[in-house]
VOMIVO-863087 format. One record per residue (C-alpha): residue in three letters; x, y, z; residue number from 0. Coordinates in pm, 1 decimal, padded with zeros to 6 digits. Last residue first. Layout:
BEGIN
aa, xx, yy, zz, i
ala, X, Y, Z, NUM;
...
END
This chain:
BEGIN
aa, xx, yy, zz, i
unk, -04394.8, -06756.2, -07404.9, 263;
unk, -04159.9, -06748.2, -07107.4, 262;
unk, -03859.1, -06913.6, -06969.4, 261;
unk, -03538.8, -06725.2, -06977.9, 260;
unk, -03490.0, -06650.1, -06617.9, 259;
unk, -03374.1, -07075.4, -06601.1, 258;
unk, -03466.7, -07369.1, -06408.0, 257;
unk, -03728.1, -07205.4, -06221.6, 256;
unk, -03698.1, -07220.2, -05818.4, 255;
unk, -03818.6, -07427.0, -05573.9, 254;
unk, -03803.0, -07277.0, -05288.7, 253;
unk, -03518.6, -07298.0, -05037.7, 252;
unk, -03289.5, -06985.1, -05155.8, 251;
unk, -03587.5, -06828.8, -05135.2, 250;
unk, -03668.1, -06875.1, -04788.9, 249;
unk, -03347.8, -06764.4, -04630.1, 248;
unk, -03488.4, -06446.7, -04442.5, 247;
unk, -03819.9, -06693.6, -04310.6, 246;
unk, -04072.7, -06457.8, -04129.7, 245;
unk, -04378.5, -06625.1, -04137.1, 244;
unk, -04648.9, -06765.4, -04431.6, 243;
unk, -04619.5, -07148.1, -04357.3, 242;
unk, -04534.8, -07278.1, -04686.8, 241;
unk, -04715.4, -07586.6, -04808.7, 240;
unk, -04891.7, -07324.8, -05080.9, 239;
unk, -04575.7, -07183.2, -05093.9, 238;
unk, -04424.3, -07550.1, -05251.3, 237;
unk, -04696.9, -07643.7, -05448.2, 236;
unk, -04688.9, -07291.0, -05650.1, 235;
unk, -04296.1, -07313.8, -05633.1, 234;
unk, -04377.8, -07655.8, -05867.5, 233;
unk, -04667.5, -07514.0, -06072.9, 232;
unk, -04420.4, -07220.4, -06214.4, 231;
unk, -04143.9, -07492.1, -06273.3, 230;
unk, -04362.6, -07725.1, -06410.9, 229;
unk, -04426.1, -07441.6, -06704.0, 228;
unk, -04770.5, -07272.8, -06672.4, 227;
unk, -05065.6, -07445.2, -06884.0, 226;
unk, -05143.0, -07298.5, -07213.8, 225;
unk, -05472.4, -07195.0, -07386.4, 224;
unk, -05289.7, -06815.9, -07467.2, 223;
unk, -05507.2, -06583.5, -07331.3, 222;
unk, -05724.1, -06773.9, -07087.9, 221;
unk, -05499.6, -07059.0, -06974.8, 220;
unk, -05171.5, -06841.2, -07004.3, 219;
unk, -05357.7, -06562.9, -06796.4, 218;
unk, -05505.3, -06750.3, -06538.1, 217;
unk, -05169.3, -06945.4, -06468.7, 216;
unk, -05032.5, -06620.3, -06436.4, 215;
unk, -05279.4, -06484.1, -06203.5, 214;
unk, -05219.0, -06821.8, -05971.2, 213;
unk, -04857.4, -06687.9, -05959.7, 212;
unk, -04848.0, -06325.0, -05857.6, 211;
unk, -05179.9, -06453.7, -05636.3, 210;
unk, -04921.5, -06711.3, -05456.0, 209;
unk, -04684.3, -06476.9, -05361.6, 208;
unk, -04886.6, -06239.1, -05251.0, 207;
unk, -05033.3, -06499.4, -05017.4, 206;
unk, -04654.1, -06511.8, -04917.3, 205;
unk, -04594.6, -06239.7, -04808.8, 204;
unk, -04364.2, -06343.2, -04550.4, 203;
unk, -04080.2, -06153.0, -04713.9, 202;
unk, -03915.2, -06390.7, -04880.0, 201;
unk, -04264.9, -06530.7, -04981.1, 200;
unk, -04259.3, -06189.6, -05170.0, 199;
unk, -03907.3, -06266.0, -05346.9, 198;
unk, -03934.3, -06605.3, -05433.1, 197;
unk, -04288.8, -06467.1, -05578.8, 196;
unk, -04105.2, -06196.4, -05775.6, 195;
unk, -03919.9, -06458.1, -05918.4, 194;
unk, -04125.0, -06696.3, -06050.1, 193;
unk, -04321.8, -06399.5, -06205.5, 192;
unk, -04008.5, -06344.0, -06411.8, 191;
unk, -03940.7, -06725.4, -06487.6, 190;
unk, -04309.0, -06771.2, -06607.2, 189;
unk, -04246.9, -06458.7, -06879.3, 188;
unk, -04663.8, -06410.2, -06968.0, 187;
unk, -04711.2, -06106.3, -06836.0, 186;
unk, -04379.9, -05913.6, -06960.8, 185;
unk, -04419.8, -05518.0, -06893.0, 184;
unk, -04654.3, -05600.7, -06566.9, 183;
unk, -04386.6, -05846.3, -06471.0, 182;
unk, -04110.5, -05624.3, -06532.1, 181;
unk, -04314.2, -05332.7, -06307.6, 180;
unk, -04355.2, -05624.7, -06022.0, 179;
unk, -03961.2, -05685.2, -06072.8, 178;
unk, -03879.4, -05369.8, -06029.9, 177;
unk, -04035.7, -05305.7, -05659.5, 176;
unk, -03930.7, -05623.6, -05561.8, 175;
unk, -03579.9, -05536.6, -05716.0, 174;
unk, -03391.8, -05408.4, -05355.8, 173;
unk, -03567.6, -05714.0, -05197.3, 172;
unk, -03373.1, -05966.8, -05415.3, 171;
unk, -03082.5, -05848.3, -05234.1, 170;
unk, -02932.9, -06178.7, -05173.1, 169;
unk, -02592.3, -06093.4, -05390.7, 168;
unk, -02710.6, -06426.1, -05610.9, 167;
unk, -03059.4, -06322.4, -05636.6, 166;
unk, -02945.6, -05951.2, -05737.4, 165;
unk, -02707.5, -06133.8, -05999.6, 164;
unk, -03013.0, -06382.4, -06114.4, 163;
unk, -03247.3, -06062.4, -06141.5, 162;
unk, -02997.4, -05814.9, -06339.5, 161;
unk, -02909.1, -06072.6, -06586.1, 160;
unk, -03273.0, -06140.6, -06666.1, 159;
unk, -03328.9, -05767.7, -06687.4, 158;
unk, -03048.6, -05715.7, -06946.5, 157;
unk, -03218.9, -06050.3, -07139.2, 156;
unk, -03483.8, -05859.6, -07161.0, 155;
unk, -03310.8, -05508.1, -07297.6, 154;
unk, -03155.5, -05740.2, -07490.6, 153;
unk, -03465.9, -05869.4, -07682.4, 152;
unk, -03603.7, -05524.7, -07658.5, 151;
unk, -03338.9, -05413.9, -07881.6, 150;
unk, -03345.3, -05697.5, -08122.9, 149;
unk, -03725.7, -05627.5, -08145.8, 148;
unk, -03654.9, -05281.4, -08270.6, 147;
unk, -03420.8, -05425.2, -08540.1, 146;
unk, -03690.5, -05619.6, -08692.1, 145;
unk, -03953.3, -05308.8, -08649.5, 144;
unk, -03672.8, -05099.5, -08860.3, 143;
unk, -03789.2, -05273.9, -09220.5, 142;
unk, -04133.4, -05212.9, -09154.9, 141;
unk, -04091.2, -04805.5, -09062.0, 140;
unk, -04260.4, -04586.0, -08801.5, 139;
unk, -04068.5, -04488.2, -08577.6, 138;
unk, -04192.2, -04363.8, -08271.5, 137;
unk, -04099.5, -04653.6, -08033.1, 136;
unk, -03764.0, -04657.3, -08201.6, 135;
unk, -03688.3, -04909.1, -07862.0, 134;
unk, -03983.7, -04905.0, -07608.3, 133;
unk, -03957.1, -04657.3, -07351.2, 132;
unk, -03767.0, -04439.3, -07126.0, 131;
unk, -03446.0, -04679.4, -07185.3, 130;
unk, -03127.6, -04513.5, -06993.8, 129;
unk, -03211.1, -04652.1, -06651.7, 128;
unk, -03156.9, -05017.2, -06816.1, 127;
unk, -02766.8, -05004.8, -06857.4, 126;
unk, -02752.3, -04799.9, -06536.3, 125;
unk, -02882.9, -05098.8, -06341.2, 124;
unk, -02681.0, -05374.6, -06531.8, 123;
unk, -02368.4, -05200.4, -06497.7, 122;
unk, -02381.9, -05148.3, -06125.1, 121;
unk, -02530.3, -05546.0, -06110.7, 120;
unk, -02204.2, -05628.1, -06283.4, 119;
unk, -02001.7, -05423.7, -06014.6, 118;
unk, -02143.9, -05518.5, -05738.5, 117;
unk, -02141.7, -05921.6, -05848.2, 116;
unk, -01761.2, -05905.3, -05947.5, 115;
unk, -01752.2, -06283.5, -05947.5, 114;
unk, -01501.5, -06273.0, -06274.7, 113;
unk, -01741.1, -06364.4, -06514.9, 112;
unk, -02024.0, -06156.0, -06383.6, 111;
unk, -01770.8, -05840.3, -06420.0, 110;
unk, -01744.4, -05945.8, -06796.8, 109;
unk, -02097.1, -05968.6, -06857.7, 108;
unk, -02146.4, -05630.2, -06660.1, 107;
unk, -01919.8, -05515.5, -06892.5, 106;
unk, -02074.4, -05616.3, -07204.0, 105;
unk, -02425.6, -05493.7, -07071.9, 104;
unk, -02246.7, -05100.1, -07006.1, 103;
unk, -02131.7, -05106.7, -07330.7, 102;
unk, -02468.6, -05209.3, -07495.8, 101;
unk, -02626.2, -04932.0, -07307.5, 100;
unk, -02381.3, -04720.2, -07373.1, 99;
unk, -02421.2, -04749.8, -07740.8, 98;
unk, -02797.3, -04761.1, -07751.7, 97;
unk, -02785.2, -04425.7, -07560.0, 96;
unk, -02570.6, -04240.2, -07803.8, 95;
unk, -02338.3, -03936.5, -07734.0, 94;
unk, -02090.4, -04169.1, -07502.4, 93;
unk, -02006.8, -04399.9, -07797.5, 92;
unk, -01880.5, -04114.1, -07968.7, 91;
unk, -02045.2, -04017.8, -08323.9, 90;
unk, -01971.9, -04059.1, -08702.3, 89;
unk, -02287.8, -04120.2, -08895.0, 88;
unk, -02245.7, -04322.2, -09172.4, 87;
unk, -02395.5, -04256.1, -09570.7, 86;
unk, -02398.6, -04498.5, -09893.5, 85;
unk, -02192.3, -04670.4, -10111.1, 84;
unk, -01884.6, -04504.5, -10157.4, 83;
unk, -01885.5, -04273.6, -09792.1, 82;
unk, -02110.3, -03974.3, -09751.6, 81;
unk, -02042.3, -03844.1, -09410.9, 80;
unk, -02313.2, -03723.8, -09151.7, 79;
unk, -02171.2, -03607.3, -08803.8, 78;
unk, -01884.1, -03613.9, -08574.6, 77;
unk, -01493.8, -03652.9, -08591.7, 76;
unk, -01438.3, -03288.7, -08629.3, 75;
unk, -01764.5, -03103.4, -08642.4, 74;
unk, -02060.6, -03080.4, -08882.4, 73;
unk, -02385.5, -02934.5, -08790.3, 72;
unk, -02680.1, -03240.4, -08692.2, 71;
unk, -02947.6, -03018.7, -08896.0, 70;
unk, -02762.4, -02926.9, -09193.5, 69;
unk, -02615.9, -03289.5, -09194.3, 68;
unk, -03039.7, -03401.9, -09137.5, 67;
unk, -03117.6, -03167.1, -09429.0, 66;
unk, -02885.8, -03290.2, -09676.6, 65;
unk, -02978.6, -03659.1, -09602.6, 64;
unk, -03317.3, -03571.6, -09679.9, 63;
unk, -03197.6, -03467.7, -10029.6, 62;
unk, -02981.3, -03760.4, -10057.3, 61;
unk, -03258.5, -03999.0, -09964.0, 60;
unk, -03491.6, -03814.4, -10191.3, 59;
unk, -03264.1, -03846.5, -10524.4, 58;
unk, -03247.7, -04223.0, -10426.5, 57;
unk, -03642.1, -04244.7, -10386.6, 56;
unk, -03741.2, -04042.7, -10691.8, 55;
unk, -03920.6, -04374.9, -10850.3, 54;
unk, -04141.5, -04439.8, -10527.2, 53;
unk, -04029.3, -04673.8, -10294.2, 52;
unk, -04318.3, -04901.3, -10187.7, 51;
unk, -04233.3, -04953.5, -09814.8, 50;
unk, -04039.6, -04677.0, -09776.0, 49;
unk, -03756.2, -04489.9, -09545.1, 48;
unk, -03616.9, -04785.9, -09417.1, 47;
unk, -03634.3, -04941.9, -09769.7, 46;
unk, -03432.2, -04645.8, -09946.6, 45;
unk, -03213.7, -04591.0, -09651.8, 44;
unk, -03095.9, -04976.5, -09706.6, 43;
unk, -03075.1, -04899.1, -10036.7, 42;
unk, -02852.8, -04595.7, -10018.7, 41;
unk, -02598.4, -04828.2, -09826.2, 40;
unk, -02548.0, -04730.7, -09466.2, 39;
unk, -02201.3, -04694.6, -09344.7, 38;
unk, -02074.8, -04750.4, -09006.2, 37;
unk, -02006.7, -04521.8, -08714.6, 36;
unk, -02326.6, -04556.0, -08620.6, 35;
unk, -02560.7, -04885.9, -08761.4, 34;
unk, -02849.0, -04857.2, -08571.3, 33;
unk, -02801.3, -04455.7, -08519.6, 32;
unk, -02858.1, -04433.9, -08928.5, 31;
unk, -03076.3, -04611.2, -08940.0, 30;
unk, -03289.1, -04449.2, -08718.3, 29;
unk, -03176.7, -04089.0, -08876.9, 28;
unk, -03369.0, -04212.3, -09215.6, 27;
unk, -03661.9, -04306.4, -09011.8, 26;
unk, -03684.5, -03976.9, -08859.0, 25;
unk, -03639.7, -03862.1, -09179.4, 24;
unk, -03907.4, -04042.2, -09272.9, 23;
unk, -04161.1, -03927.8, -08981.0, 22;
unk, -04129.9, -03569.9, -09099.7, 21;
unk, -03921.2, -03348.4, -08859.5, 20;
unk, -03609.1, -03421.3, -08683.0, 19;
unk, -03616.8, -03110.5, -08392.9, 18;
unk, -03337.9, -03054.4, -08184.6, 17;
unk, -03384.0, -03047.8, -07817.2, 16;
unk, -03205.9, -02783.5, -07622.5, 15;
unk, -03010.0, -02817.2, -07325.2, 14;
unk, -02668.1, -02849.7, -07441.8, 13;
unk, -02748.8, -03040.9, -07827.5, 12;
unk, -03004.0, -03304.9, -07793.3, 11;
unk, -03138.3, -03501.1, -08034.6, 10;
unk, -03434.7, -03737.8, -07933.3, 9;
unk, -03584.1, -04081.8, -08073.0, 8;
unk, -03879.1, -04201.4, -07852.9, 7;
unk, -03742.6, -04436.1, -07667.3, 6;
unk, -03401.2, -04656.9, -07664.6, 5;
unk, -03350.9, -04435.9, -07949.8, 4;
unk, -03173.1, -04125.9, -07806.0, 3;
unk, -02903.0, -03918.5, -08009.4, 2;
unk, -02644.1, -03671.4, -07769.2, 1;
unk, -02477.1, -03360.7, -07914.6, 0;
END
């Protein structure tokens, strides 16, 4: 059986998809998955499930509880166990999505650390292949929105990692294609659009270049009444000085952003 979250949340057992009706169960599986292998006090259910818990709550966490164990099946070393306080779902790292994907970030850390570039960008690509979506994208549940936004934080920072270790192995080409879909999925991340100009102008395009980063001047002006970084209005200065021809080594001359991480 394999649980998705970075997404819609799935079950999968073989080929078939199991189906985890009613959007508080749902919930109720959520945090479950967030905390696998762990155990989940009754409360916690209780306030992941609802935002104005209604007197029956506790007897309706068990109940629902019931139904998701009948659901998930019980084998050795896997499924829903009732522990002192509360419930934990036992499950492999490999069965959930979140759990690999973490994995897979932690060793592409590690490989980074050592100067294993291949390897780390490896990890980094098949870390973000598994996300088809936003993280509990159809859960609905106040207490779990926190959590989602950890998710996409490292998801992020996943991307970040990715870009400065394909800059560093001088395949920023191989991402161009990625990093205008990250720059469509952040708009206002300066050191994102910073880099997908590097790698246009790396390419003698740079006109592109410059229209990737006059648009995201426009956009923090407009939408947010804030100038770009001086990083942003530095490469801007420097491409527009640029001759646009065919320069393989022209990225590693621009001016680049002090750090991936800047970004409103």
């Amino acid at each position: 059986m394999k649980f998705a979250f970075l997404g819609p949340l799935t079950i999968k057992s073989g080929s078939s998809t199991l189906s985890c009706s009613g959007p508080r169960n749902r919930s109720l599986l959520a945090a479950l998955l967030l905390d696998a292998n762990r155990t989940v006090s009754i409360d916690r259910l209780i306030d992941v499930a609802w935002d104005h818990p209604p007197e029956t709550a506790r007897q309706q966490v068990q109940n629902r509880i019931g139904r998701l164990r009948a659901l998930l099946g019980r084998t050795p070393g896997q499924g829903i166990r009732s522990t002192g306080g509360g419930y934990l779902l036992e499950v492999r790292e490999e069965q959930v999505d979140g759990l690999r994907f973490r994995r897979l970030c932690a060793e592409a850390e590690q490989a980074r650390r050592l100067g294993e570039l291949d390897r780390a960008a490896e990890r980094l690509h098949s870390g973000l292949d598994l996300w088809q979506g936003s993280a509990f994208q159809d859960i609905d549940s106040l207490t779990l929105r926190g959590d989602a936004i950890g998710w996409e934080e490292a998801r992020l920072n996943a991307v970040e990692s990715l870009v400065d270790v394909e800059f560093s192995r001088h395949r920023h080409n191989s991402i161009l294609i990625d990093l205008h879909h990250w720059v469509q999925r952040y708009p206002y991340h300066e050191g994102l659009h910073c880099r997908l100009a590097e790698a246009l102008h790396a390419r003698s395009r740079t006109g592109e270049a410059l229209h990737v980063l006059q648009q995201l001047s426009a956009r923090l002006t407009r939408e947010l009444g804030i100038d770009a970084c001086a990083a942003v209005q530095s490469l801007q200065r420097h491409l527009g000085r640029t001759p646009d021809v065919d320069e393989p080594d022209a990225s590693a001359r621009a001016s680049r952003p002090a750090s991936l991480t800047m970004g409103v």
